[in-house]
C-alpha positions in Angstrom: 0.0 0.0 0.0 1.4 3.8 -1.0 0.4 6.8 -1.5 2.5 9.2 -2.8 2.4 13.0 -4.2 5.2 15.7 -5.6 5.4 16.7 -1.5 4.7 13.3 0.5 4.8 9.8 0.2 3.8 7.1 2.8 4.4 3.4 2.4 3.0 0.1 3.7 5.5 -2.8 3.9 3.7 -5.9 4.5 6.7 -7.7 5.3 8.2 -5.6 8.0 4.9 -4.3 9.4 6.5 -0.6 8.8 4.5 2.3 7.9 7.5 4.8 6.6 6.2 8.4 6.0 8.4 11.4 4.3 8.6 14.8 3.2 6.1 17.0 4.5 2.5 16.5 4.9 0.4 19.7 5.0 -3.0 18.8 3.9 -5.8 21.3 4.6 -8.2 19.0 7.1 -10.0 15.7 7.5 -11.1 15.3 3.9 -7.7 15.5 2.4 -5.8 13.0 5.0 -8.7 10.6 4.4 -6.8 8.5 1.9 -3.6 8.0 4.6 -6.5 7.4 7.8 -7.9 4.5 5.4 -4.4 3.5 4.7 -3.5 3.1 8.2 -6.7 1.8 9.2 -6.3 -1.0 7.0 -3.0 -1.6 8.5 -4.3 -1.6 11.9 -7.1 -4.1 11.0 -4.8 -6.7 9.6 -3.5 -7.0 13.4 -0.3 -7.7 13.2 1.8 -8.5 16.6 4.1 -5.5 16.2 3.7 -2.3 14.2 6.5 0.2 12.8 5.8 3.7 12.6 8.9 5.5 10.9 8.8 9.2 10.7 12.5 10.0 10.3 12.2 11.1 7.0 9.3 13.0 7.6 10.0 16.8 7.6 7.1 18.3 8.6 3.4 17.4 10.0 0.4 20.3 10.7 -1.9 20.2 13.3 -4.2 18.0 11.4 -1.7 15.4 10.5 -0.7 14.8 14.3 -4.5 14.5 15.0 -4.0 11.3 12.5 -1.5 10.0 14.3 -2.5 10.3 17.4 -6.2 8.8 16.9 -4.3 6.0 14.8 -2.3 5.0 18.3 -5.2 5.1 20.1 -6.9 2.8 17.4 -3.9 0.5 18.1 -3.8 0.6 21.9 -7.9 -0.2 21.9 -7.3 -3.1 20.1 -4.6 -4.5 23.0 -3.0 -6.9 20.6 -0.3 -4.6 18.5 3.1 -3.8 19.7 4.1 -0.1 18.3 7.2 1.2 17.6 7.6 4.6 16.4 10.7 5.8 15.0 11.8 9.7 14.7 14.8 12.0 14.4 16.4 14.4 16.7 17.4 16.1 14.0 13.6 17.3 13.4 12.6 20.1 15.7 8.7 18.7 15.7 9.5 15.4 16.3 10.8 15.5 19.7 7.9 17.2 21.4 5.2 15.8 19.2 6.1 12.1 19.2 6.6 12.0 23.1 3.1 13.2 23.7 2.1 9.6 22.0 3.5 8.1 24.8 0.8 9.7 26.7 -1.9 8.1 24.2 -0.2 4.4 24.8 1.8 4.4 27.5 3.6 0.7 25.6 4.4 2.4 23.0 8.3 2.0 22.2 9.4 5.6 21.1 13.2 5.4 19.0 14.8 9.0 18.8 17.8 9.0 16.8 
């Protein structure tokens, strides 16, 4: 599963159970993220035991694109079954701040800085 555009792309790989997001996502609102909600929905819905999210290629998120994420770990902590990993960069000014307050949404979820 991808979706990609001249600014974004986000990937699905099956194998790994990763979800790899990068460049900078921007959308205006619900209605345009609804492509990457169903996308993650229907990752989240194929339960599998542990879940990769990697943002360290991902430059920028608005306001509406952290609501995704965090209602897409609290999807994943409701179910009880999935293991989530999130991966970010240091490097990233948002990422630091932003990706901790996940922790907050699911307190198992493994948080990797680097």
């Amino acid at each position: 599963m991808e979706i990609k555009s001249k600014d974004y792309s986000i990937l699905y790989d099956s194998v790994t159970e990763t979800v790899s997001c990068q460049g900078s996502l921007r959308l205006n609102g619900m209605d345009e993220y609804a492509p990457i909600v169903q996308l993650l929905n229907d990752v989240a819905d194929h339960d599998p035991p542990t879940l990769t999210l990697n943002l360290r290629n991902l430059e920028f998120l608005n306001s509406s694109g952290i609501n995704v994420i965090s209602k897409f770990v609290i999807k994943v902590r409701q179910k009880g079954t999935i293991q989530m990993v999130v991966i970010g960069s240091n490097s990233i000014p948002w990422q630091g701040k932003s990706l901790k307050n996940l922790q907050r949404l699911m307190p198992k979820l493994q948080l990797q800085l680097e």
